[in-house]
Backbone as numpy.savetxt, mean C-alpha at the origin, in Angstrom:
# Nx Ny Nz CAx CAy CAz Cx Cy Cz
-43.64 82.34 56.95 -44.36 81.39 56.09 -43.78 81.40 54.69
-43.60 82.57 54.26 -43.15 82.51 52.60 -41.43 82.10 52.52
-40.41 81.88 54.04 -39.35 82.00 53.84 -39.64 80.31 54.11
-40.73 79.88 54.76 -40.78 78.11 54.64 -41.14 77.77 52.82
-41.83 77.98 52.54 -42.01 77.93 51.18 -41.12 77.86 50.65
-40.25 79.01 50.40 -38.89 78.93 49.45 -37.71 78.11 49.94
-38.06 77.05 51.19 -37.34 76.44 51.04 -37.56 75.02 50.74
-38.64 74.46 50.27 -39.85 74.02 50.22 -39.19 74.00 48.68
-39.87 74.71 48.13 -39.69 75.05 46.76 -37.74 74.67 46.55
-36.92 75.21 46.78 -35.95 75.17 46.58 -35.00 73.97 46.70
-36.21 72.82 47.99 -35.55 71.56 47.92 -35.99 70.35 46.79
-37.72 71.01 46.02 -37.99 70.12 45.21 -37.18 70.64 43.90
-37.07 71.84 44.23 -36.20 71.81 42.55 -34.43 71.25 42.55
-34.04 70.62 44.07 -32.63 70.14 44.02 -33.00 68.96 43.80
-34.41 68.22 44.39 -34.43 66.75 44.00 -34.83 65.88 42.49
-35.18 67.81 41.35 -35.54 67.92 40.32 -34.38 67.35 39.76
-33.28 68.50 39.83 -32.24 68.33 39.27 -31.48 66.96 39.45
-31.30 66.82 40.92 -30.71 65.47 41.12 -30.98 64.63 40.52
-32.49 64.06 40.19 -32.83 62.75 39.41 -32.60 63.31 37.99
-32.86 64.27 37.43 -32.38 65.24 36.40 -31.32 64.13 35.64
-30.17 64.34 36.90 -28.40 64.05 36.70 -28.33 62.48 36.44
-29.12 62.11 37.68 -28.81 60.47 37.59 -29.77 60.35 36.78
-30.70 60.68 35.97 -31.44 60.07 35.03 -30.50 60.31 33.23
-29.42 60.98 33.64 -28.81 61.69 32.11 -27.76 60.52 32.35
-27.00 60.52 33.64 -25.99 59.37 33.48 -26.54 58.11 33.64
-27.49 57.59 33.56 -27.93 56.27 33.53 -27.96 56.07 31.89
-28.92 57.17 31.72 -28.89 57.09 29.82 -27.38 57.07 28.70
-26.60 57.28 30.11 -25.29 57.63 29.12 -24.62 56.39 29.29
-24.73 55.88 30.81 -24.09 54.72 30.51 -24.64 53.44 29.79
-26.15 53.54 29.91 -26.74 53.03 28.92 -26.33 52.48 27.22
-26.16 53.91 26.98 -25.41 54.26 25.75 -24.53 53.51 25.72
-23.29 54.00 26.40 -22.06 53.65 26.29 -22.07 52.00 26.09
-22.87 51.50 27.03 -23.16 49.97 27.58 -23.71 49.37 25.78
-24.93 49.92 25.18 -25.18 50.07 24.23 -24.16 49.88 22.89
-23.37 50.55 22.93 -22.17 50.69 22.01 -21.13 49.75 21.79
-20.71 49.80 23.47 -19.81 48.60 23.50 -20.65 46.90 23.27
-21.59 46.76 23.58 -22.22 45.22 23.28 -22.15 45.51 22.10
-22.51 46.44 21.24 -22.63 46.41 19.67 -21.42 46.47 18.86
-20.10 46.66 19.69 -18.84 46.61 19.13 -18.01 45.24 19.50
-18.17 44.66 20.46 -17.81 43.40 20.61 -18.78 42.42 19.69
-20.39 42.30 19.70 -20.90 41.94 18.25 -20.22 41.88 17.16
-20.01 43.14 16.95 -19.43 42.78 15.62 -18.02 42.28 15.68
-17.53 42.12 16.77 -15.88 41.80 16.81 -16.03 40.13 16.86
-17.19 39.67 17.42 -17.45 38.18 17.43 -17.86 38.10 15.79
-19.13 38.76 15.00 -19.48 38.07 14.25 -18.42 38.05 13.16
-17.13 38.84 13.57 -16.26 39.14 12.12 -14.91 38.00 12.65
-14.79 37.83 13.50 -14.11 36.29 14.14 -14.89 35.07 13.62
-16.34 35.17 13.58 -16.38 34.08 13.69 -17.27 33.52 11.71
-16.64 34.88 10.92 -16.46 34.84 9.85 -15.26 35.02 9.30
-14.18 34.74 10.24 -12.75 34.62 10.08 -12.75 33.24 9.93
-13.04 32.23 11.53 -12.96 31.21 11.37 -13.63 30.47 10.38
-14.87 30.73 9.93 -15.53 30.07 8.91 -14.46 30.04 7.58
-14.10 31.27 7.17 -13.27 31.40 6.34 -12.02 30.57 6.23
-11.57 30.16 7.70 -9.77 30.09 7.35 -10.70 28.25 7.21
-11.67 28.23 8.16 -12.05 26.42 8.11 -12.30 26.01 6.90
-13.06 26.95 6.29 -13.62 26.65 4.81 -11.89 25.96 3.40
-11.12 27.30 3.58 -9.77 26.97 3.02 -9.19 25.92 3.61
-9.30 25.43 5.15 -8.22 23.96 5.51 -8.79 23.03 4.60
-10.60 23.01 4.53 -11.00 21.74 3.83 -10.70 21.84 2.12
-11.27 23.11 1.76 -10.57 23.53 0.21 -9.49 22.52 0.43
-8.33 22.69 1.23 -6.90 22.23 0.91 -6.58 20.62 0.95
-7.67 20.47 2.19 -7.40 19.01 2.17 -8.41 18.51 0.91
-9.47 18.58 0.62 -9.77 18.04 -0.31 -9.28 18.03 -1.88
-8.54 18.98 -2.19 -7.66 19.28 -2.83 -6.33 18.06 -2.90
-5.79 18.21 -1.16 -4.85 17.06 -1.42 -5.44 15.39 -1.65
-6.60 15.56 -1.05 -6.94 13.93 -1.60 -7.11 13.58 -2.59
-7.89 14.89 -3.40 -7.84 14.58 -4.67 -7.02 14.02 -5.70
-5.43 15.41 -5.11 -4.19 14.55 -5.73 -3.71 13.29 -5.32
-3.72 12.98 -4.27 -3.13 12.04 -3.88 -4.47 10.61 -4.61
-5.63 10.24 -4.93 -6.21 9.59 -5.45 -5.63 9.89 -6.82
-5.73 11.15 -7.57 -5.44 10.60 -9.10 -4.00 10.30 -9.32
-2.68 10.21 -8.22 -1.92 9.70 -8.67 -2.09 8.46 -8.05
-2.62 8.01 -7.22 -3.13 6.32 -6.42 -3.66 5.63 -8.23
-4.56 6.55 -8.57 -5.50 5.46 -10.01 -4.17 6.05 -11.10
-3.21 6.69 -11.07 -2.36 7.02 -12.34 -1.21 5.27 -12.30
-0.88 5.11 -10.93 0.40 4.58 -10.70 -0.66 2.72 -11.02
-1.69 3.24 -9.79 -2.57 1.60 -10.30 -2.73 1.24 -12.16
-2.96 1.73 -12.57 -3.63 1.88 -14.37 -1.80 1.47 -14.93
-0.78 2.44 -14.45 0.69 2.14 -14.81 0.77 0.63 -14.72
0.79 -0.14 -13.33 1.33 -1.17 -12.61 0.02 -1.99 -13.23
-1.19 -1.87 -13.43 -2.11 -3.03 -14.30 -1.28 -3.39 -15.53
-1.29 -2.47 -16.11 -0.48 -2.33 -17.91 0.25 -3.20 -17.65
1.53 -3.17 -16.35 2.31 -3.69 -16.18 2.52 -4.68 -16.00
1.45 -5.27 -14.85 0.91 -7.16 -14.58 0.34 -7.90 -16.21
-0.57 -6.31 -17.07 -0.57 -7.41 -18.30 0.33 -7.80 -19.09
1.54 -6.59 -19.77 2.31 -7.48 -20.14 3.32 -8.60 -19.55
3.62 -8.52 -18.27 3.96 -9.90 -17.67 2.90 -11.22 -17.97
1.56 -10.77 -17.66 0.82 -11.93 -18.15 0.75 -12.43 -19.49
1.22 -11.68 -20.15 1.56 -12.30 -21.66 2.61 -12.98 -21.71
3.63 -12.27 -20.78 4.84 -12.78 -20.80 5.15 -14.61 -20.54
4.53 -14.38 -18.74 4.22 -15.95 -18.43 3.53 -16.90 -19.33
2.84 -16.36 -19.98 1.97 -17.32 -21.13 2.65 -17.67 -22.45
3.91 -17.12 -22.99 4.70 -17.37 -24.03 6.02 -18.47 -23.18
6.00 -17.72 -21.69 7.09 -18.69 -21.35 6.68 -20.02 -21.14
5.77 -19.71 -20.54 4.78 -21.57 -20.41 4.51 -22.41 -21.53
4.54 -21.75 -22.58 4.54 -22.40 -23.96 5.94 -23.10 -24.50
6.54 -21.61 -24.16 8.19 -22.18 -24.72 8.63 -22.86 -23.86
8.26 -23.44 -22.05 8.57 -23.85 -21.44 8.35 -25.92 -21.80
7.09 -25.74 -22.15 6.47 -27.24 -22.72 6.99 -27.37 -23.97
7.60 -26.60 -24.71 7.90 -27.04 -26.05 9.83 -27.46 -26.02
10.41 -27.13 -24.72 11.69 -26.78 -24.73 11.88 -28.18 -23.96
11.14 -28.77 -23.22 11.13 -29.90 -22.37 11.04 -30.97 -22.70
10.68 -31.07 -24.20 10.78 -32.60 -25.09 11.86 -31.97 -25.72
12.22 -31.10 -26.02 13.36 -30.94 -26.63 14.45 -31.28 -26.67
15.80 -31.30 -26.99 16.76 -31.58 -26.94 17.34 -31.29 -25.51
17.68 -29.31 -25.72 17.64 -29.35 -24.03 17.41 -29.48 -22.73
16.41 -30.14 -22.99 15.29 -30.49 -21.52 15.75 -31.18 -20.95
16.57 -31.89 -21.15 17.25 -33.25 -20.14 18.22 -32.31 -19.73
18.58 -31.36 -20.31 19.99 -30.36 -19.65 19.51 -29.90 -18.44
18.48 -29.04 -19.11 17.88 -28.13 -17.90 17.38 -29.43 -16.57
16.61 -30.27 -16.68 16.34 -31.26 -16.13 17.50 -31.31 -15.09
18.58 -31.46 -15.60 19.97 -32.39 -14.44 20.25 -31.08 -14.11
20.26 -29.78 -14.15 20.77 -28.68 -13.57 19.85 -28.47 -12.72
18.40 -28.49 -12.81 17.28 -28.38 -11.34 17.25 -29.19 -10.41
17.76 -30.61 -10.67 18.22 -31.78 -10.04 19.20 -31.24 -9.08
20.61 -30.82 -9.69 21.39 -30.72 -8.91 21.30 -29.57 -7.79
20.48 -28.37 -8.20 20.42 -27.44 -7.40 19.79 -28.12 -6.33
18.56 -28.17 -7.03 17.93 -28.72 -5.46 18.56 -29.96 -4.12
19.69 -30.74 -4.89 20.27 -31.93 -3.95 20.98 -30.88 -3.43
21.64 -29.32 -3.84 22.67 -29.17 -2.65 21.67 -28.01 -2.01
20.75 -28.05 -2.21 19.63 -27.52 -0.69 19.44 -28.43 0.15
19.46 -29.82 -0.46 18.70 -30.85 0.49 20.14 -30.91 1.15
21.52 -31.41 0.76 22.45 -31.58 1.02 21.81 -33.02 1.72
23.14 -33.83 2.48 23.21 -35.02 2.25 23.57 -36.24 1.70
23.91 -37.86 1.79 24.50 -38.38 0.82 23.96 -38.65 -0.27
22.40 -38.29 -0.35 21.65 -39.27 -1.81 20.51 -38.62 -1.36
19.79 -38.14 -3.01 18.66 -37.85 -3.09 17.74 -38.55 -3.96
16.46 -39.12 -3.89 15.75 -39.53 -4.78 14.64 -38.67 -5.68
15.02 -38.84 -6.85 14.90 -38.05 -8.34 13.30 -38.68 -8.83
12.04 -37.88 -8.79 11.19 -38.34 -9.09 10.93 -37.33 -10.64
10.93 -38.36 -11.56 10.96 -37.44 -12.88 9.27 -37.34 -13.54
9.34 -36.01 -14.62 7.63 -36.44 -15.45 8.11 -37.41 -15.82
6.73 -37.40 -16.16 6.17 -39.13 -17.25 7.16 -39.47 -18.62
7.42 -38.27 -19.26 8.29 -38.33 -20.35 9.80 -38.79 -19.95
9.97 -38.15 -19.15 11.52 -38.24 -18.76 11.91 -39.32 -18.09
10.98 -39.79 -17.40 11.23 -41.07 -16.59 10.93 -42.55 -16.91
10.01 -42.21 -18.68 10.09 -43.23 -19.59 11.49 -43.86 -20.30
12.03 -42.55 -20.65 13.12 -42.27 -21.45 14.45 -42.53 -20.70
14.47 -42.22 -19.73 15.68 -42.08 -18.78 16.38 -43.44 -17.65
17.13 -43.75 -17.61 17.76 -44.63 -16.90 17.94 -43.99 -15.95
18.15 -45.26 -14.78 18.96 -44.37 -13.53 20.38 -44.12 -14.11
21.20 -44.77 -14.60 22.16 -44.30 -14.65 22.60 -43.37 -15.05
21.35 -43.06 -16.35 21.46 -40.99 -16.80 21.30 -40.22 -15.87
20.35 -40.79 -14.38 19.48 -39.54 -13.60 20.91 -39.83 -12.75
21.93 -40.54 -12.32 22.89 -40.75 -11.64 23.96 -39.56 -11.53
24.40 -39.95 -13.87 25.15 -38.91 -14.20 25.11 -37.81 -13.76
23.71 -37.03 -13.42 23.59 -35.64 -13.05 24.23 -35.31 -12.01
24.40 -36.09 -10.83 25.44 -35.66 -9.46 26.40 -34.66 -9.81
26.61 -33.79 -8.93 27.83 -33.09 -8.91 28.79 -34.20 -8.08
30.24 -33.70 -8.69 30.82 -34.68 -7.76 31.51 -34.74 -6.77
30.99 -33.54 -6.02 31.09 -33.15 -4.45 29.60 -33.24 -3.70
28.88 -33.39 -4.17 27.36 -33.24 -4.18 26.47 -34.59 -3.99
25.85 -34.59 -3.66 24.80 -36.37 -2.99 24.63 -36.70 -4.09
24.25 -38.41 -4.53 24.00 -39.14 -5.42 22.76 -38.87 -5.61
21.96 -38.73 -7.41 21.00 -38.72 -7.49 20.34 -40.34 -8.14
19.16 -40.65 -7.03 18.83 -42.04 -7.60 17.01 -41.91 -8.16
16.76 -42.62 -9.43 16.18 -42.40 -10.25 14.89 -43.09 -9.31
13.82 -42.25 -8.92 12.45 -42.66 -8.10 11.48 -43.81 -8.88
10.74 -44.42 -8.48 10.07 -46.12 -8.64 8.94 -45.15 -10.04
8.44 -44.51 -9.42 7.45 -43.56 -10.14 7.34 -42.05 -10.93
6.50 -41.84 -11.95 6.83 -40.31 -12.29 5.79 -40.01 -11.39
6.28 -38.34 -11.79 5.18 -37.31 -11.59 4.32 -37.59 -12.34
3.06 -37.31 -10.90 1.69 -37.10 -11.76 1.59 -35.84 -13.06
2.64 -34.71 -12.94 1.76 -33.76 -13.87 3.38 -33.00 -13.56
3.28 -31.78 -15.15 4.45 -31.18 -14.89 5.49 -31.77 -15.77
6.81 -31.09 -15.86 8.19 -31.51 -16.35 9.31 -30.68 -15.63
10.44 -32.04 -15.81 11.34 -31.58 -14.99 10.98 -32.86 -13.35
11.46 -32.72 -12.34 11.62 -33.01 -11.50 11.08 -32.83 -9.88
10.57 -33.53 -8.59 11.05 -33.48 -7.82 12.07 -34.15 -6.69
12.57 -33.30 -6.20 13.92 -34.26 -5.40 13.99 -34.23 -3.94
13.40 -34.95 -3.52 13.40 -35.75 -1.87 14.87 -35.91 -1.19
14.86 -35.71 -0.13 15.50 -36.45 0.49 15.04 -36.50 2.14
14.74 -38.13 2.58 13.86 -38.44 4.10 12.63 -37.84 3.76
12.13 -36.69 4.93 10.40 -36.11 4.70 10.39 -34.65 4.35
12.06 -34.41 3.17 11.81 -32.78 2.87 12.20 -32.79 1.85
11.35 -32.34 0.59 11.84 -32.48 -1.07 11.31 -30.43 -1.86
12.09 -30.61 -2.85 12.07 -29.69 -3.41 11.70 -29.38 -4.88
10.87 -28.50 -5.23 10.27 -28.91 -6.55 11.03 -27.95 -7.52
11.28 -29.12 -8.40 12.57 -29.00 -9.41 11.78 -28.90 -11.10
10.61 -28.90 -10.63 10.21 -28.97 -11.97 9.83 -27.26 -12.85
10.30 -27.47 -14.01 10.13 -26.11 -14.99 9.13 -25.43 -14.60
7.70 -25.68 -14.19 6.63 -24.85 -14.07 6.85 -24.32 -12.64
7.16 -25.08 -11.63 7.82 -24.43 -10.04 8.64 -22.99 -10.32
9.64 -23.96 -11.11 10.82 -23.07 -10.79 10.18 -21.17 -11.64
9.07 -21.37 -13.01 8.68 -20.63 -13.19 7.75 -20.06 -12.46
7.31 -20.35 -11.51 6.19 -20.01 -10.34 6.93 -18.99 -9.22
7.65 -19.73 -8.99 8.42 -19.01 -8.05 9.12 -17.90 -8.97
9.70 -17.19 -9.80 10.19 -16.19 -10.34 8.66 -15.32 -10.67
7.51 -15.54 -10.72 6.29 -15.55 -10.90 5.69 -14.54 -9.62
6.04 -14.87 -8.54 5.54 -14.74 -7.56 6.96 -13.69 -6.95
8.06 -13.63 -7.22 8.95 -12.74 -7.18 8.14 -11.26 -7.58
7.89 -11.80 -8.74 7.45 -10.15 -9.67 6.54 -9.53 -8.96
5.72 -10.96 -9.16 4.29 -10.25 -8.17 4.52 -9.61 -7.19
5.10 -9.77 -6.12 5.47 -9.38 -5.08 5.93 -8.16 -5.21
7.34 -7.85 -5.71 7.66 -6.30 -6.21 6.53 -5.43 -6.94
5.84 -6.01 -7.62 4.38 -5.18 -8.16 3.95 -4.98 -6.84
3.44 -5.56 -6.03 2.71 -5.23 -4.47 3.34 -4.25 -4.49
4.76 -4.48 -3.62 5.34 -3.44 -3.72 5.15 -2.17 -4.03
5.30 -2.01 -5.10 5.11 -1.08 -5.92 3.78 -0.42 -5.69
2.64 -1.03 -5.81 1.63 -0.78 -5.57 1.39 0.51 -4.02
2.17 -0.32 -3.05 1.83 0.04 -1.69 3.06 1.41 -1.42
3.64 1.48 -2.52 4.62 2.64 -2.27 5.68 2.51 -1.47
6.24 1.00 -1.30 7.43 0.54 -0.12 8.13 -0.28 -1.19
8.52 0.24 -2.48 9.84 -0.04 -3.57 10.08 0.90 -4.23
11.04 0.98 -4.96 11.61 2.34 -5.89 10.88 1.92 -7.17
10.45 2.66 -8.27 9.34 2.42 -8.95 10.25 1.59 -10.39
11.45 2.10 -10.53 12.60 0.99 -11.30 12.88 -0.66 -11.07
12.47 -0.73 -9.85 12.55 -2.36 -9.52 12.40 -3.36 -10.64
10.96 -3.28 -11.32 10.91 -4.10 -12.38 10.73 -3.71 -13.68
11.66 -2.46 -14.13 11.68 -1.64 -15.24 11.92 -2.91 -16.21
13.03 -3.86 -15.47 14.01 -4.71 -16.95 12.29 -5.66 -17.21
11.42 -6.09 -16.57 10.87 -6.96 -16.82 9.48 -6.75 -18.10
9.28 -5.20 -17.56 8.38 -5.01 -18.49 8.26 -5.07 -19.96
């Protein structure tokens, strides 16, 4: 009886120990389990105060570059305004000296030289010469004749002036070309302008219209 006992006794104290064991390595891997979630934690939250960081500096940078890139957009615009105004002064002294040069003496010069350009665009044997009001008071055909080059189409003096303007336009059939001083200043007008675009949009070299300013 007492040698059943002690074995009795001797198997609850192995099933003591046993859960003993697996109750120490459960706690350990516990632990361990414990440790490592708390070390990858912090390996995420310090990544993902990396990324905040490096994201934070891309936008620093880009907003940074827009910035520059706007105050030289309003440096070059404010340049190229300055620039359209003194041209607009410019056109406004030429339009003056343009009407004052056209009763003038030379105005009939300039007159037969816009004449002739435009007949050898039209090309052809004869162009008809529609003059302003002044010029076509004053003028014979046989003056508006004289102007021909003399390889160049006959110019014949039109029934009527221009409504408005000085200087000329010159027909020939259903395609004419405007020969008159304020055109021909329109079009050099619209040259500039254009290179200002240009300029503006960053598709010219910024010298283009240095001579004009």
């Amino acid at each position: 009886m007492a040698e059943l006992r002690g074995n009795v006794d001797e198997l609850v104290a192995q099933v003591h120990r046993s859960a003993e064991r697996r109750a120490l390595a459960t706690e350990a891997a516990a632990d361990a389990q414990a440790k490592r979630i708390e070390g990858e934690g912090a390996a995420r939250v310090e990544a993902a105060r990396a990324a905040a960081r490096e994201a934070c500096a891309a936008r620093t940078a880009e907003q940074r570059r827009s910035q520059l890139a706007r105050a030289d957009l309003e440096r070059r615009q404010a340049r190229l305004d300055a620039r359209e105004a003194r041209l607009e002064r410019v056109w406004s002294a030429a339009h003056a000296e343009l009407e004052r040069r056209a009763s003038g003496p030379d105005g009939d010069a300039a007159r037969a030289a816009l004449c002739r350009d435009a007949a050898r665009q039209l090309g052809g044997e004869a162009v008809v010469v529609t003059l302003d009001p002044d010029a076509h008071a004053r003028l014979t055909a046989a003056d508006v004749a004289a102007w021909a080059d003399a390889d160049g189409p006959t110019l014949e003096k039109g029934p009527e002036p221009l409504a408005a303007g000085h200087g000329a336009r010159v027909s020939a059939d259903r395609a004419s070309v405007d020969a008159t001083f304020e055109g021909r200043l329109a079009q050099a007008r619209e040259v500039l302008r254009g290179t200002i675009a240009d300029l503006l949009a960053g598709t010219a070299p910024e010298g283009t219209t240095e001579g004009a300013s």
